[in-house]
N, C-alpha and C positions, 0 to 999 in steps of 0.2 A: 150235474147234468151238462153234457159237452156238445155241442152241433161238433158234426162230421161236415166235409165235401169232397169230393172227387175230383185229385190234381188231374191234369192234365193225362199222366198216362193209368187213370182210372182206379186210381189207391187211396184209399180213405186219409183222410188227415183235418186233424184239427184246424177249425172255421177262426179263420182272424177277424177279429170285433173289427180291427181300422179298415174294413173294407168296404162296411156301413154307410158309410159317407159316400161313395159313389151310386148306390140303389136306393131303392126305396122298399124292396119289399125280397121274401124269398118263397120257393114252393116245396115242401119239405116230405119226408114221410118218417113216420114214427114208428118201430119195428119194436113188437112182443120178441126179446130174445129167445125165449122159450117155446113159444106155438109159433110163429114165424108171422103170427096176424100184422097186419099194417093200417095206414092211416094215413092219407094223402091229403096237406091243406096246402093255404097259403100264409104267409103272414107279414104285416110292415113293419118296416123295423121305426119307424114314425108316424107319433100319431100330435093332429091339430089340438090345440090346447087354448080355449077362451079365457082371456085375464077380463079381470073386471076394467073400465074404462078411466084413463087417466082423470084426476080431477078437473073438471071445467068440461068435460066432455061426455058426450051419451055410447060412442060409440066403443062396443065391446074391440077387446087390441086381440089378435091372434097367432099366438105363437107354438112353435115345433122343437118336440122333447122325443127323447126314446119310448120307445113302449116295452111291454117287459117280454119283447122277444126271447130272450135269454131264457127265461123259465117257463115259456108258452108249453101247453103242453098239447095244445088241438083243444076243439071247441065239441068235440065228440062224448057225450054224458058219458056211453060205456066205458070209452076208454079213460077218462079221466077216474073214472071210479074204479077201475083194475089200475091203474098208476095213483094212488091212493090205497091202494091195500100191497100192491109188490112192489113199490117206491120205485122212482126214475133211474134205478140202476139195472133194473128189468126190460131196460126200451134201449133201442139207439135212434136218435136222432139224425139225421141225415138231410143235409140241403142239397136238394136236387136243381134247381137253378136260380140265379140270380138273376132279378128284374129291377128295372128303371123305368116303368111308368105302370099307374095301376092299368091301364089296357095290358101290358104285358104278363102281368102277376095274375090276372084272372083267366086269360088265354089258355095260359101254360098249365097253372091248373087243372083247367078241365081237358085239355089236349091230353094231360098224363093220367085222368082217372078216366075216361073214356080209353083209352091205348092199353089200360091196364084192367077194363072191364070191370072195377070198383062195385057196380051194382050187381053185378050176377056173379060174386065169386066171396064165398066164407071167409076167402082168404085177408079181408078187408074191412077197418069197423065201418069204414064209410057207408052211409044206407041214401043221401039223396046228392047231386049233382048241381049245386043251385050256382048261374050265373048270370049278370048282366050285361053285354058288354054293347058298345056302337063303336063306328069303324073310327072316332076323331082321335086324332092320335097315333092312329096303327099303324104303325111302320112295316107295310106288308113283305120289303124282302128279309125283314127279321125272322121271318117264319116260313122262307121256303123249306129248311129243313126239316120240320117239324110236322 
């Protein structure tokens, strides 16, 4: 299973791992090669990790490891169980942008599955919209485009 992204003049190409270090997260879509269905998430490429507390102390230590972005396949029952019987050489993978703060990574999300009408269209396994966000953090002209 390979992530895709989109060079600059709009051509698919393999996703480089050492880029990881500079985000935090990406917003992706998972493409049925065969019926053309899709699947719009997010996902981090890091997640928080509690150690137990050094000895003499009570306080748990916290620390940050990869998550298994690499073989993520969306958090979507149906499509996970059609990629469990056509195996992940039946999807392509595709990162559609790259974020550095969870306000970013949930933004962009729902800006691309409302833009792309996720709930009123077959064309998509997505069936709910769910997001949190508050404005701390937003760096509001990162989204004039948008």
């Amino acid at each position: 299973m390979d992530w895709k992204i989109r060079d600059e003049n709009g051509r698919l190409k393999d996703f480089n791992p050492q880029l990881i270090n500079d985000y935090l997260g990406f917003v992706y879509c998972i493409t049925n090669k065969t019926t053309g269905k899709k699947y719009i998430g997010k996902k981090l490429f890091w997640n928080q990790v509690k150690l137990k507390p050094l000895k003499g102390y009570k306080k748990k230590r916290l620390t940050v490891k990869q998550s298994n972005w690499k073989h993520y396949t969306g958090s979507c029952k149906a499509l996970n169980e059609e990629i469990s019987i056509l195996g992940t050489q039946s999807y392509s993978f595709t990162i559609l942008h790259l974020c550095k703060t969870k306000f970013d990574l949930s933004y962009v999300e729902m800006v691309e599955q409302i833009r792309r009408k996720v709930l009123f269209s077959d064309d998509y396994y997505n069936g709910i919209i769910n997001v949190r966000l508050n404005n701390k953090g937003a760096n509001k002209s990162d989204f004039k485009d948008l």
